[in-house]
Each structure stands twice: as C-alpha cells, then as structure tokens.
C-alpha positions as CSV (number, residue, x, y, z in Angstrom):
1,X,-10.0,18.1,-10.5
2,X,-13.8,17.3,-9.4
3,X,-13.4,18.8,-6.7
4,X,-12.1,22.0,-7.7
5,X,-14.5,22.0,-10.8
6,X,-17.7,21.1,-9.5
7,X,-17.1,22.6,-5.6
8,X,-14.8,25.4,-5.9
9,X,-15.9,27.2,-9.4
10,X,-19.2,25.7,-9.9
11,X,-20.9,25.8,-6.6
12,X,-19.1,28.6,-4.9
13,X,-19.1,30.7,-7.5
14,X,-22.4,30.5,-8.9
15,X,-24.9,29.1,-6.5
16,X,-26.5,31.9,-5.6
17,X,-27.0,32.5,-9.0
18,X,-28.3,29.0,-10.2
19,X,-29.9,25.7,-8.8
20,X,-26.4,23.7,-7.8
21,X,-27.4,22.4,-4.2
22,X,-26.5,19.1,-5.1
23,X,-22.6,19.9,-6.0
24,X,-22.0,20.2,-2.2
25,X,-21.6,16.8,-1.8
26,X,-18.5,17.7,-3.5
27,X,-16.9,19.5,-0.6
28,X,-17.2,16.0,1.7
29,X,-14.6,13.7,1.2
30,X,-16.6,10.5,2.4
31,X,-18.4,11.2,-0.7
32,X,-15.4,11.7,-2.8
33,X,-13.4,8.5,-1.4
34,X,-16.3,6.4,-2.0
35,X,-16.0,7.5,-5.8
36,X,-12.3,7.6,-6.0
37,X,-12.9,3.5,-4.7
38,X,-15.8,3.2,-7.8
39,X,-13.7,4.6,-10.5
40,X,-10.1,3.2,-9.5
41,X,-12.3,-0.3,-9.5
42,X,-13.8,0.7,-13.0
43,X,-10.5,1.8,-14.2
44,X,-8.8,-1.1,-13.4
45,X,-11.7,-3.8,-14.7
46,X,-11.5,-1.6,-18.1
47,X,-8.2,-1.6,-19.0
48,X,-7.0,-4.5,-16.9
49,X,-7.2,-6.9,-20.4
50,X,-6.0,-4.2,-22.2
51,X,-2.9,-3.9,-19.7
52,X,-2.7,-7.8,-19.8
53,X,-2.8,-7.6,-23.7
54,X,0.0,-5.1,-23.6
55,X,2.0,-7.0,-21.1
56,X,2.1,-10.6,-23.4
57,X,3.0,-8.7,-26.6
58,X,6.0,-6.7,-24.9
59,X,6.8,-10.3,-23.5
60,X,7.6,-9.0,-20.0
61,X,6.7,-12.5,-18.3
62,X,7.8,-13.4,-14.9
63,X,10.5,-15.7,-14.4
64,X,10.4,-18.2,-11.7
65,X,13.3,-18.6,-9.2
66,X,14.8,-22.3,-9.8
67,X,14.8,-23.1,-5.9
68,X,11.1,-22.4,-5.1
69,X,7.9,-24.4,-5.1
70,X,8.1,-26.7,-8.4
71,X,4.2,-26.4,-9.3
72,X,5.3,-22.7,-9.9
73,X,7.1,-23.4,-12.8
74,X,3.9,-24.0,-14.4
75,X,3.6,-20.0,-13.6
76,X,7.0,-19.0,-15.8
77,X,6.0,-16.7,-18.6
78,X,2.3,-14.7,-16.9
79,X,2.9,-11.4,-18.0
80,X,4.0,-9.4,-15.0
81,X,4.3,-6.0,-14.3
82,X,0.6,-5.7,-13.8
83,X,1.3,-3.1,-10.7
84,X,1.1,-0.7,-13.5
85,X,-2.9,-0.6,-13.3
86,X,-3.0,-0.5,-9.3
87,X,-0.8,2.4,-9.2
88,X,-2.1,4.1,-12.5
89,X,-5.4,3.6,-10.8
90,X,-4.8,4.8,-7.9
91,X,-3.4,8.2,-9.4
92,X,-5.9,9.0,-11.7
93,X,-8.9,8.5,-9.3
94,X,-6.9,10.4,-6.8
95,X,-6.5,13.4,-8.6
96,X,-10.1,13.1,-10.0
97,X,-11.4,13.1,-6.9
98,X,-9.0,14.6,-4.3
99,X,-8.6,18.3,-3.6
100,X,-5.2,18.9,-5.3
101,X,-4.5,22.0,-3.3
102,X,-3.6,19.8,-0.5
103,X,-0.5,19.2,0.7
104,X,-1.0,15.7,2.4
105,X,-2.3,14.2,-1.3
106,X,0.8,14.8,-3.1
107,X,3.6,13.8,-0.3
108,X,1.0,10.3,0.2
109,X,1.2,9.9,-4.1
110,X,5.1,10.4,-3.6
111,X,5.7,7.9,-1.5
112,X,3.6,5.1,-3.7
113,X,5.1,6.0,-6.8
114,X,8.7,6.5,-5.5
115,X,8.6,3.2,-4.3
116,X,6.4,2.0,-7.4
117,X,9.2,3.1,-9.9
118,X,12.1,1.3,-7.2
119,X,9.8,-1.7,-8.2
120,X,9.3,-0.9,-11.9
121,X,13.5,-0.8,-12.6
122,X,13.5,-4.0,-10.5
123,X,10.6,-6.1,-13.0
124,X,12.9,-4.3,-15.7
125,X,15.8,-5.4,-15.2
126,X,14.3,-9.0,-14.5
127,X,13.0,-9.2,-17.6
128,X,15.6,-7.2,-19.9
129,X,18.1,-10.6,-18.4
130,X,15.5,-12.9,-18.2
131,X,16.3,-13.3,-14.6
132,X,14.5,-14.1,-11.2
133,X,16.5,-11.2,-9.6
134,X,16.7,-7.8,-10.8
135,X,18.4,-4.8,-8.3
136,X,20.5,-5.8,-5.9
137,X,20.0,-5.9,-2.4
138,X,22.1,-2.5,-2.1
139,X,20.0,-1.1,-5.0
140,X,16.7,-1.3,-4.1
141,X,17.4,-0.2,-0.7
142,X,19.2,3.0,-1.7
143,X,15.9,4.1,-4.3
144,X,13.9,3.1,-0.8
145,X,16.3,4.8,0.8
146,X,15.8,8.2,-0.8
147,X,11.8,8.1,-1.2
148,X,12.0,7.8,2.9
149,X,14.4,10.8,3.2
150,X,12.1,12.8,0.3
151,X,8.9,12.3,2.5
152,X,10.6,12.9,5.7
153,X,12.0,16.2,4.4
154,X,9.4,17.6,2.5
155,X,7.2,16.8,6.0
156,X,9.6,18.6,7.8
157,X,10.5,21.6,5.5
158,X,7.1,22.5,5.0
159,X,4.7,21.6,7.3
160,X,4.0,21.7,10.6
161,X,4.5,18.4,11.3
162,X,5.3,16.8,15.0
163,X,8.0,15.0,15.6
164,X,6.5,13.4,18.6
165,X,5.9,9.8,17.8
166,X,2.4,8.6,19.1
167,X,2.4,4.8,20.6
168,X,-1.1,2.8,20.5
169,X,-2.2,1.5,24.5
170,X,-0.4,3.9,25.5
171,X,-1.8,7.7,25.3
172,X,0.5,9.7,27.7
173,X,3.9,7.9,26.3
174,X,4.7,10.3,23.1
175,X,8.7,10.6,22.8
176,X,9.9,13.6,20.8
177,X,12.5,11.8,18.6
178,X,13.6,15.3,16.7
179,X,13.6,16.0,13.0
180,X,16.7,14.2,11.9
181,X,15.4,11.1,14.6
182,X,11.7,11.2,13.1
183,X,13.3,11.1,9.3
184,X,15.3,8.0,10.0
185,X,12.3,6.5,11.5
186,X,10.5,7.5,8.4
187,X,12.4,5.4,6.2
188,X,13.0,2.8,8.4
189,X,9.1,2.4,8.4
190,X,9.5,2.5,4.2
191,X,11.8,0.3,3.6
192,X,10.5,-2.2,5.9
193,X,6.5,-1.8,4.9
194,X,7.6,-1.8,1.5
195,X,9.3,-5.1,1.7
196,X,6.8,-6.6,3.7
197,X,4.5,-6.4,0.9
198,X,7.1,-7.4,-1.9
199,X,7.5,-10.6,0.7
200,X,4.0,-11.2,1.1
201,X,3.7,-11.7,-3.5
202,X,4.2,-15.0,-3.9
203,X,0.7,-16.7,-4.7
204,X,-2.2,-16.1,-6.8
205,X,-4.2,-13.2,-5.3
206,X,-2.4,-13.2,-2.0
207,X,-0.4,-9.9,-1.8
208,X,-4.0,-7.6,-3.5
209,X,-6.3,-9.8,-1.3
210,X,-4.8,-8.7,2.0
211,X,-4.3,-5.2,0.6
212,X,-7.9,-4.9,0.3
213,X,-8.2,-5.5,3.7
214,X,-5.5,-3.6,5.0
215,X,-5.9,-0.6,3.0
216,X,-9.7,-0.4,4.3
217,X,-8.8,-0.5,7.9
218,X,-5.9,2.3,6.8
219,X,-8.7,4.4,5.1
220,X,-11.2,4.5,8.0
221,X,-7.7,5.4,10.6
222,X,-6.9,8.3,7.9
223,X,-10.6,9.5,8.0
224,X,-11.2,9.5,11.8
225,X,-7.4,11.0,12.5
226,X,-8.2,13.9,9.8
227,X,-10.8,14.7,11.5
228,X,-10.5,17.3,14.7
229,X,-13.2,16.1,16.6
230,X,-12.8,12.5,16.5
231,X,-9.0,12.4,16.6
232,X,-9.5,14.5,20.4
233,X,-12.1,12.2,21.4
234,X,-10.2,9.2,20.8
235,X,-6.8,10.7,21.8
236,X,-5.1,10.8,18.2
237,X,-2.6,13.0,17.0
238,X,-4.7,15.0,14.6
239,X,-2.7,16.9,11.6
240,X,-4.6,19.1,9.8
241,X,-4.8,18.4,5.9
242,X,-4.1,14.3,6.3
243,X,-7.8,14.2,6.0
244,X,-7.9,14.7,1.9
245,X,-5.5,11.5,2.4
246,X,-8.9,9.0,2.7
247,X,-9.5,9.9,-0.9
248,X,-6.2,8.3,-1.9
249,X,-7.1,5.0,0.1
250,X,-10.3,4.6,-1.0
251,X,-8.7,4.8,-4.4
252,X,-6.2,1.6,-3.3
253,X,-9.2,-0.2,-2.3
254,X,-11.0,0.3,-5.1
255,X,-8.1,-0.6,-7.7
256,X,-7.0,-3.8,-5.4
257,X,-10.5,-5.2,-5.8
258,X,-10.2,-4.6,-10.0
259,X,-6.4,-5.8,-10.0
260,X,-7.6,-9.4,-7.9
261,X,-10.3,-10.0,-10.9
262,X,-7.5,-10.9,-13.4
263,X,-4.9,-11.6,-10.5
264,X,-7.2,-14.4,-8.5
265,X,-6.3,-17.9,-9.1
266,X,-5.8,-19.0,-11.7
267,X,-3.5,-15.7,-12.2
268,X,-3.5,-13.6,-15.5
269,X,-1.2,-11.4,-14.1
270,X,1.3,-10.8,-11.7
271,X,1.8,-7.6,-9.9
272,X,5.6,-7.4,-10.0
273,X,7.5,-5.3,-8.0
274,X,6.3,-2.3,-9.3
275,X,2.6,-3.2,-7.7
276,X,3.8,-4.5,-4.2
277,X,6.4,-1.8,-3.6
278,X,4.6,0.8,-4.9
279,X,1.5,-0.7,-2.3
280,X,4.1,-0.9,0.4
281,X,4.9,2.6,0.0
282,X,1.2,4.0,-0.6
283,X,0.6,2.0,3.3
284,X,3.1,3.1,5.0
285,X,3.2,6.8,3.8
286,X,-0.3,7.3,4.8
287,X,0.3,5.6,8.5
288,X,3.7,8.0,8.5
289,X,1.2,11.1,7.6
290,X,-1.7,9.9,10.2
291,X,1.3,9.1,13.0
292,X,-0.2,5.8,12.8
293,X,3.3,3.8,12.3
294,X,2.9,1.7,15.1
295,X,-0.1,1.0,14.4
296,X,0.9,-0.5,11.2
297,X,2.6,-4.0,12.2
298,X,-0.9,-4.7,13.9
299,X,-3.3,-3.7,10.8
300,X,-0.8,-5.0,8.3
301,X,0.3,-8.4,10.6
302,X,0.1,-11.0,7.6
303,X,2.7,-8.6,5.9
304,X,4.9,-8.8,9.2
305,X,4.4,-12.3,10.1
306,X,5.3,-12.9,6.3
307,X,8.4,-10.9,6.3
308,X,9.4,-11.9,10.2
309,X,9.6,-15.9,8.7
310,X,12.0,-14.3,6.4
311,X,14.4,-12.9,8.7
312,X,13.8,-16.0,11.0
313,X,14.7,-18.4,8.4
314,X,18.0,-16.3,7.1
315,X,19.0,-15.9,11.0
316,X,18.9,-19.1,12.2
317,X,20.3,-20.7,8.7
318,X,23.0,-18.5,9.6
319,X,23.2,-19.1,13.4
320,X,22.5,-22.7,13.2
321,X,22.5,-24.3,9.9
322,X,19.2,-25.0,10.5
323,X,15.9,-24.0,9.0
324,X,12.8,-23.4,10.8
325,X,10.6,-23.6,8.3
326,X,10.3,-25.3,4.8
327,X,10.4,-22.5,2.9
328,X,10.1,-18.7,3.4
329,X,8.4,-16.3,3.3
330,X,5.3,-18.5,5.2
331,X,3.1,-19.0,2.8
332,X,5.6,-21.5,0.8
333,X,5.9,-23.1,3.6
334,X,2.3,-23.8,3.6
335,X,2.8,-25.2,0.1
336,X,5.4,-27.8,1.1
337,X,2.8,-28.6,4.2
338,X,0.7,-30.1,1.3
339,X,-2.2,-26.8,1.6
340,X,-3.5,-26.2,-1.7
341,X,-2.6,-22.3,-3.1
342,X,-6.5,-21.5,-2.7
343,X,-6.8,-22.5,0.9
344,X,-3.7,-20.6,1.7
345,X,-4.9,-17.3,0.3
346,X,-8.6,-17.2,1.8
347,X,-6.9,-18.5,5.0
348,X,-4.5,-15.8,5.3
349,X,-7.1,-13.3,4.0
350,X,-9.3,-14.4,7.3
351,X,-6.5,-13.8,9.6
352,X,-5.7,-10.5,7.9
353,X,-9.6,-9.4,8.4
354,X,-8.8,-10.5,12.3
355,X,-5.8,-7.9,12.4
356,X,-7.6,-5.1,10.3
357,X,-10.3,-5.2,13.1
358,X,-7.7,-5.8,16.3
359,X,-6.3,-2.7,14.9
360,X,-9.6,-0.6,14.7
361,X,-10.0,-1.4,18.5
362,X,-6.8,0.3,19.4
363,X,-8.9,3.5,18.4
364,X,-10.5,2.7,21.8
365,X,-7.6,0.9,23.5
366,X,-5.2,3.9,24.3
C-alpha cells in the first residue's frame, strides 16, 4: 500500500512536477523491511494487552496436558491463542509495506496463514472441550496437507519456478525432481517445519525467542537470494520476484520481538497453535520460495533437534520399551534434569544464534 502510494503514484507520477526526492526510498525494500520489522513490533506492543484483555474475557485459556511437567499446572488457564497478534502483525505490516503486485508476497502470506488457521481450529477445539488435544493427528495433517499442495501448485501453475532442488556444500549437485516430485517435497518441508515449531512451544518465551533468531537469519537468505547479483556470486538459485519476500520477514521479526514482551517469563500469553503453526508455515514457505529448504534444518536446528527428541523418544518407546530421555520434546527433559525454565530458554536461544550464523556461512561454503 506504501509502496504503491508513496513510489508508484506519488513519485512516479509527479516528481518532475514537485519536490518528492525523498519518496524513493520507497522503491528499496531494505528500507521497507526495516519498517515492516518497526510497525509489526509497534503493532504488536499496542494491541498486545488489548489482545490479552480479549483473550481472558472470551476465557480461551490453555489447558495443561495431565502427564507433563507438574510446575506447569500452575500455567492452566493463561489465555492462549495469542498467535493471533504475530500473524495479524505480520499481515498488516506486510501489506503496508510490501509491493502487493508481487507474486512471491501473497504465495509466502498463504502459506503462514493456511497453516495459522490449521492452528486456530486446533486452539478451538481445545478450548470449545476444555481439552489438551484438539485435531487429530489425521486432522491437522490433512489442513497441512493441503496448504503444501496450494503452494506447490500455485508455484507451478504460474510461475516460472525450477524444479531443480539446490543442496548447500554442494554447488554442482542440483537434481531435477519434476513438478509433481518438487510438490511432494513441498509439503513434506510444511508439514515437518510446521511441526517443528508447534514442538518447540512448550516454555515461556521459547518457541518466539528462537523465531527471532531464525527468522533474521531467513530474512538476510531471502534478501541476498532475491537479489541477481549476489545470488550469481555466491552460486544461489536466484528467482526473480522472491526478493519483495524480505519485507514479509522483517515483519516476523519485528512482531516476534512485540509477542515475547507479554510472552517472556513469567508468560501472559501463550501462542497456541495458531502462532507456532502459522510461524512454521511463514519459515518454511519463504525457504521453499528462496530454494533454501535444505538450508532450513541448519538455520532452524533447535526446531529439529526439538522435534528429532520426539521421534526418538516415540521410536525407541516403541522398539524397545525404553525411553531415552525424560521427557520429550528436549526442553522438558531439561526440566526434569532440575534446569530452571529461564536457563533453558536463554540457553537454547544461544545455541540457536550458533545455528542462524553456521547457516549464513553456507552462503560461502558451497
């Protein structure tokens, strides 16, 4: 809207006319991400008690599963649901800032809020029964299910997208996996991001702390990948148009900072599903759109190791009838170790700064 306003009919049009020099800032999209990142932030510190407010009188309070950590009992009742400010956020500052005539900006807002309203039925039902579980397995995964297969077929139907899939370290090995190969990749990569992230929601400011981090590192990818000259230098696959993208993950920075004000320990809200799966599918979409994928488990790596103690656990419970660790996902586990919530959030936060930057260096590394 900005962008169109201020750049296209205002400067444009009537420059020559008038002194509007300083509306071509409009047309660069550093400038425009670092605003999308200040108003999603503003937007969210605004109406985040509001939102709270909201929450507590609708009663839609989270409801704590009977076999987890008992000091989270203490937790049963914090209005959840609070995913609804990331992702509103997110949006509006988006299209404020983003140039709407893009095609890349409105398959990257699909995915986040295809997967953000999977979430939102889920928090629903969960509080319409007053339960700890909401869809079923099968349920969830067939609304994840169908975001992957819209993203992967509007990519395909109208754009000139690659189905070539570009590997990190390794610059000359690029299989073509084919249309119908490339979609199932596509929401394999969905469903499994977006979990990740639902995994990773378990303590006070955990989930939107390594977000932060992740999202960055995911923001400064989408920038230098848009870009022609910096994606042939560094051997990326450049697709013209992903660069609006950056916009959009400035905007998830900036609303993941204003979210973890009211969300940092000692919670005020809870995202719910509707923030983590909804963040899951904002990540992921943008890596699918960048042909970063595989450069995702790296930049993202407290999200894998997070949902890899999951499927560890359930495997060898299954295999063995024995449990490898206390409690998954991970950081439970920590919990039962005796580590105080606090220390486990900052502690994963520092090893999630250690993967955002591993994953910058395979910009060089290829």
């Amino acid at each position: 809207m900005f962008y169109y306003f201020f750049y296209e009919l205002l400067y444009r049009k009537y420059s020559s006319q008038l002194s509007l020099d300083v509306l071509n800032v409009f047309r660069y999209v550093t400038f425009r991400t670092a605003y999308a990142a200040i108003t999603s932030l503003a937007l969210s510190l605004i109406f985040g008690p509001f939102v709270i407010r909201k929450l507590q009188e609708f009663k839609f309070g989270q409801e704590i599963r009977a076999e987890g950590p008992a000091s989270h009992q203490a937790k049963r009742g914090t209005p959840t649901m609070g995913g609804v400010m990331i992702i509103g956020s997110v949006l509006i500052s988006t299209l404020l800032w983003a140039n709407l005539n893009n095609w890349a900006i409105w398959i990257a807002m699909l995915g986040m809020v295809g997967c953000a309203a999977v979430g939102f039925a889920d928090d629903y039902i969960k509080i319409a029964k007053k339960r700890s579980l909401g869809l079923t397995g099968r349920q969830k995964l067939l609304g994840q299910l169908a975001v992957g297969l819209a993203v992967g077929g509007l990519l395909f139907a109208f754009t000139d997208y690659s189905s070539v899939l570009s590997f990190p370290f390794f610059k000359r090995f690029q299989p073509n996996l084919h249309v119908w190969g490339y979609v199932g990749f596509i929401i394999f990569v969905i469903i499994g991001w977006s979990n990740a992230v639902n995994l990773t929601d378990g303590l006070d400011g955990l989930a939107v702390s390594v977000t932060t981090v992740a999202a960055s590192a995911l923001t400064a990818f989408t920038y230098i990948t848009g870009h022609a000259e910096f994606a042939r230098y560094l051997g990326l696959v450049h697709t013209p148009g992903v660069w609006e993208v950056t916009v959009l993950g400035g905007a998830l920075v900036g609303a993941s900072l204003g979210f973890l004000w009211f969300n940092a320990p000692q919670a005020e809200v809870f995202m719910g599903d509707v923030g983590s799966l909804g963040i899951g599918g904002a990540l992921c979409t943008i890596s699918i759109l960048i042909k970063q994928e595989l450069v995702l488990p790296i930049l993202g790596g407290v999200f894998l190791i997070e949902a890899l103690s999951v499927i560890l656990q359930v495997g060898s419970f299954k295999l063995r009838g024995k449990r490898i660790f206390k409690m998954a996902p991970l950081h439970h586990h920590f919990e039962l170790l005796g580590w105080k919530e606090p220390k486990i959030v900052f502690r994963f936060l520092i090893v999630a700064i250690l993967f955002a930057l591993l994953s910058l260096s395979t910009l060089k590394l290829r």
